[in-house]
Structures are given as structure tokens and as C-alpha cells.
N, C-alpha and C positions, 0 to 999 in steps of 0.2 A: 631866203626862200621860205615859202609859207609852209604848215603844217597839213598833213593828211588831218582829218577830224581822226580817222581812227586808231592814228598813232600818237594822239592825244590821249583817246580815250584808255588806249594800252597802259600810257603811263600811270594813269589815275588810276587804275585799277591792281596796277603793282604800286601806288604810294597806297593808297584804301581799300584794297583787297574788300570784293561785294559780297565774299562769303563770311564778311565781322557782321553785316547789317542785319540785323533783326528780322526774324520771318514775317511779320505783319510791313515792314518798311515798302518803296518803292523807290528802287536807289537804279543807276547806271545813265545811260544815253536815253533820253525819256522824247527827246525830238529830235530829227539832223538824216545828215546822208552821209554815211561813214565815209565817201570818196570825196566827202566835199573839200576843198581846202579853206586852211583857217589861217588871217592874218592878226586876230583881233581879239583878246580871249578876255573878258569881265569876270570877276569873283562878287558873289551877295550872298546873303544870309538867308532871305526871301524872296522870292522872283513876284516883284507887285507890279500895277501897271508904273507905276512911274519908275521904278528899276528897268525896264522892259524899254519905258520909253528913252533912256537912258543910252541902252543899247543901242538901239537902234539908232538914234542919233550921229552916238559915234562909230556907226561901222562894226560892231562886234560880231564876229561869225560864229560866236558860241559861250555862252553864260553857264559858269559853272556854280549851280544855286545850292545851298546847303540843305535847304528845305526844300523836300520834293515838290514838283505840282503832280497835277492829276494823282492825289493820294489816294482818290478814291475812282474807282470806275467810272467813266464817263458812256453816257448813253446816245450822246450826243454834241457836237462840237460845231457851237453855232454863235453870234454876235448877242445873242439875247441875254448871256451868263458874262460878268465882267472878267474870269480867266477863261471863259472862249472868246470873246474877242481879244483879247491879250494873244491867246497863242496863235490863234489864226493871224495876229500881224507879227508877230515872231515868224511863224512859217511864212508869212508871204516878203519878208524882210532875209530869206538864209539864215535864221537865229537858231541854231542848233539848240540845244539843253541837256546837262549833267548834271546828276546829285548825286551826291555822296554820301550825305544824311549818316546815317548809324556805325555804317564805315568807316567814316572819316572821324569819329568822335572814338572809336576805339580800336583806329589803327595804333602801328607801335609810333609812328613821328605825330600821332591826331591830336583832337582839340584838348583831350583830357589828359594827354601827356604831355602837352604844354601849359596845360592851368599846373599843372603837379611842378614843371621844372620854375616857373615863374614864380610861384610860391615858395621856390626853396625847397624843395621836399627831395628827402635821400634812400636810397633801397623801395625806388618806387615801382610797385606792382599792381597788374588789374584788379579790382575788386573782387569781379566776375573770370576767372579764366574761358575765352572760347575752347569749346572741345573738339573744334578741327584741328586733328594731326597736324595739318600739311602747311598751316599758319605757324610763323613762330612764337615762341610762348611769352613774350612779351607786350602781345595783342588782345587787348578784350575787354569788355565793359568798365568803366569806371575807372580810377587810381587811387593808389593808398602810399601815405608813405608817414615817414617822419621830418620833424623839424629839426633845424641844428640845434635848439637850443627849447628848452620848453618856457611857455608862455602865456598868459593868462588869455580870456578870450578875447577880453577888450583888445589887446595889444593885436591880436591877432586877427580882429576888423580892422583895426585898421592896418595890416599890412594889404590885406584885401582889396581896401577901399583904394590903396596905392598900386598895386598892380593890374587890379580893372579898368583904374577911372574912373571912378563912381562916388557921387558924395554920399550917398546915403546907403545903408542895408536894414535890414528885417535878419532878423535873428531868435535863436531860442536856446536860453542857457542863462548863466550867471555871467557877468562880466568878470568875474575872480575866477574859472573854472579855469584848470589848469588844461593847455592844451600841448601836446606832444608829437602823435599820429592823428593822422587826416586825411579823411576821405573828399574826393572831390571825382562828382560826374556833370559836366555841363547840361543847360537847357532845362528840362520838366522832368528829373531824375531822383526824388526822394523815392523812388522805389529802393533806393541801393542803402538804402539808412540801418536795414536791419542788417545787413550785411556789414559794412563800416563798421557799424555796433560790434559784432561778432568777431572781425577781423581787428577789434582792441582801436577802432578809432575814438578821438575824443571827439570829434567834429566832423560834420559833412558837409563839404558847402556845395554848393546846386544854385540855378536859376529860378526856379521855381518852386513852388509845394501848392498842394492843396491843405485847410485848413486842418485836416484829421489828422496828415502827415506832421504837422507841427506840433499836435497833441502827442503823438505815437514817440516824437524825438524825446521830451517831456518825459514820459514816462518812462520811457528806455535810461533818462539821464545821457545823451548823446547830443549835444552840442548842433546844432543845423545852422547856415546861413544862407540865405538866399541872396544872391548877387542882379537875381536879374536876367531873363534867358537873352539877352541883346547882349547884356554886359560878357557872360560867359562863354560867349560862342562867335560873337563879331571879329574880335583881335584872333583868331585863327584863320578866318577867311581873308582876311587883309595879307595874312603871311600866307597863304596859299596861295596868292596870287604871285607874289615874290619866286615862290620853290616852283611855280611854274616856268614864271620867265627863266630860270636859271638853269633850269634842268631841261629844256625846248631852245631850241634855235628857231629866229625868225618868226615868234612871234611879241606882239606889244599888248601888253597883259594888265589888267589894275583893278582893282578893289573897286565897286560901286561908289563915286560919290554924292548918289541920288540918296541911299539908305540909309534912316535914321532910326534911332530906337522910336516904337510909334506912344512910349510910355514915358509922359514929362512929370517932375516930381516937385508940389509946392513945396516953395521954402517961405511963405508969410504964415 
């Protein structure tokens, strides 16, 4: 038997609680008819036209995308902009749309509580605590934790590099620096560095930085790595597709196999 949409959305909302996501975000049921039912559910990272066209292909009644669309106000929703025609054939196709975005990155099962368990990390806690009561305290921006064993930073790219998938990182620090505690917030998160810092990490690793932010690590003596925002946030939405199918009856659930990192890296 298929799923109500809105007994989906129930779930998602008790696995990523919309009150972790950030006030500036744009998180929940962003397209759909909550009475609609659903046979078909897609997980992506970014809702682009060829994700979309992806969908649609194969029958999906609902795409749960991790990056919101419509981030910003729309004035007008017309074929002349490439996400208005995107979503006008989403709507004329039953393509429902959910994002979880900031919620899903600092629930307590989310993306950043899986980079912390992947990596090994023990007594691991938010960086940021949320200061809603009524969430439990093991919810909230970022994760910190420690390593079984301490270890230089080389050593410690490349545990990185093996539990991403990734040949390559950017980094900032010594390769000798000893690394112990470790802070880790996926996607475009060097905001959390002075925090890490302060919370006794040796290291933050993140998806991205801007170039002042990798100064600011530098000067702090705090260890940064950038993995890559595809690399740090892809393999969560893959398994969220998984905790879907598992935790729902009656639907057939999977990961975008359209979606690629859109950043290729020479190696000549």
C-alpha cells in the first residue's frame, strides 16, 4: 500500500525536527498535496533539471532534496527562469518536494552525526547546542568529539580521504600537528571554527571555506580541512534514502543516480 504524502512528511519531521534549521533556511514540504499518495520517493543533494528529469522519468511522487529550492522569494513562476520551468514540470508531473536542509545536518541521527561516527569520534557532542527545550540535547549545529588514539594530521587526511572517497583535500595546518579532538560541520561551515577552536579542537573539517576563513584557521593554530560540500553531505542522503525505505511501508525509495559532484579535480 502506498504512502499518504503527509505521513511521510510526519516522519521527516520527527527524524529532522524543522525547529534545528536555521532562521534564514527554507526547510519542510516546499511543493505537493499532503493527501496525495506516494509510491516512489528519490533522495538528492540538489534538486537540478536533470535530477528532476530523473524523477520524473522514473515515476517519483516526491523528491526529498537536501538543498532547498525556492531559497529565495519568487515573484513569479514562469518557463522563462530554468527552476521555473523545472518546477512547473515537477507540478505538472505530481512531483511533490521536501528539504530538510539545516535540520537534517543537525538532527541527532543527521549528516554531522554521521561524519563524527565515520570518522571514529567518541563523546561526541554539538558544537553549537540548540536552545529549544523540547528538542533533545543531543541535537544541534556541528559535532565535536575525540579520536581513539591521537594522531598527526597527515595521518588524519588521510583517514578522511578513506571515509569520504575523495582523492584529494585542501587543508591548513602542519602535517606533524598533532590531532586528538575534532570538530566537523558539513557543506559551507567554517563559521564553526572559532568555536571548535574554543571547544579544544585540533581540527575542523567542513566542505568548504572562504579564503579569510583559512587565514583566521592559521592564525588561531586550528587545524581546517575542507573535504568538499558534495563530498560531506552526498553519503548522508544516500542513507537517508535507505532509513526511509525501512522505517515506511510500501514505498520504493533510492538515492538520485543522475547526481554528480559538479567539481572535477586534475590530476596531470
Amino acid at each position: 500500500m502506498p504512502q499518504k504524502l503527509t505521513n511521510i512528511v510526519e516522519f521527516l519531521r520527527e527524524f529532522a525536527p524543522l525547529e534545528l534549521a536555521e532562521d534564514w533556511d527554507n526547510v519542510g514540504l516546499l511543493v505537493g498535496d499532503e493527501d496525495a499518495s506516494v509510491h516512489r520517493v528519490m533522495t538528492c543533494l540538489t534538486l537540478t533539471p536533470d535530477v528532476a528529469a530523473e524523477a520524473i522519468e522514473k515515476e517519483a511522487e516526491l523528491i526529498v532534496t537536501h538543498h532547498p529550492i525556492m531559497f529565495r522569494p519568487l515573484k513569479k513562476l514562469t518557463s522563462s527562469s530554468s527552476e521555473g520551468k523545472m518546477l512547473l514540470e515537477l507540478i505538472a508531473s505530481g512531483v511533490a518536494v521536501y528539504s530538510p536542509h539545516t535540520a537534517f545536518d543537525s538532527a541527532s541521527l543527521g549528516i554531522n552525526q554521521r561524519l563524527a561516527n565515520d570518522l571514529g569520534l567518541s563523546s561526541v557532542a554539538p558544537i553549537r547546542l540548540n536552545e529549544n527545550e523540547q528538542l533533545s540535547a543531543d541535537s544541534g549545529s556541528g559535532r565535536y568529539g575525540k579520536l581513539k588514539r591521537t594522531m598527526t594530521l597527515g595521518e588524519f587526511l588521510d583517514r578522511v580521504k578513506t571515509v569520504l572517497k575523495v582523492p584529494h583535500l585542501q587543508y591548513v595546518g602542519g602535517l606533524d600537528c598533532k590531532v586528538s579532538n575534532v570538530g566537523v560541520a558539513c557543506g559551507s561551515a567554517a563559521e564553526f571554527l572559532r568555536d571548535a577552536q574554543q571547544l579544544g579542537c585540533d581540527v575542523l573539517l567542513t566542505g568548504e571555506a572562504r579564503f579569510h576563513a583559512c587565514l583566521e584557521a592559521r592564525t588561531l593554530e586550528t587545524s581546517m580541512i575542507l573535504a568538499g560540500h558534495f563530498a560531506t553531505e552526498h553519503p548522508a542522503v544516500e542513507e537517508l534514502a535507505k532509513v526511509i525505505s525501512s522505517s515506511l511501508t510500501g514505498l520504493e525509495t533510492w538515492a538520485s543516480e543522475a547526481e554528480t559532484d559538479p567539481l572535477e579535480w586534475s590530476v596531470s
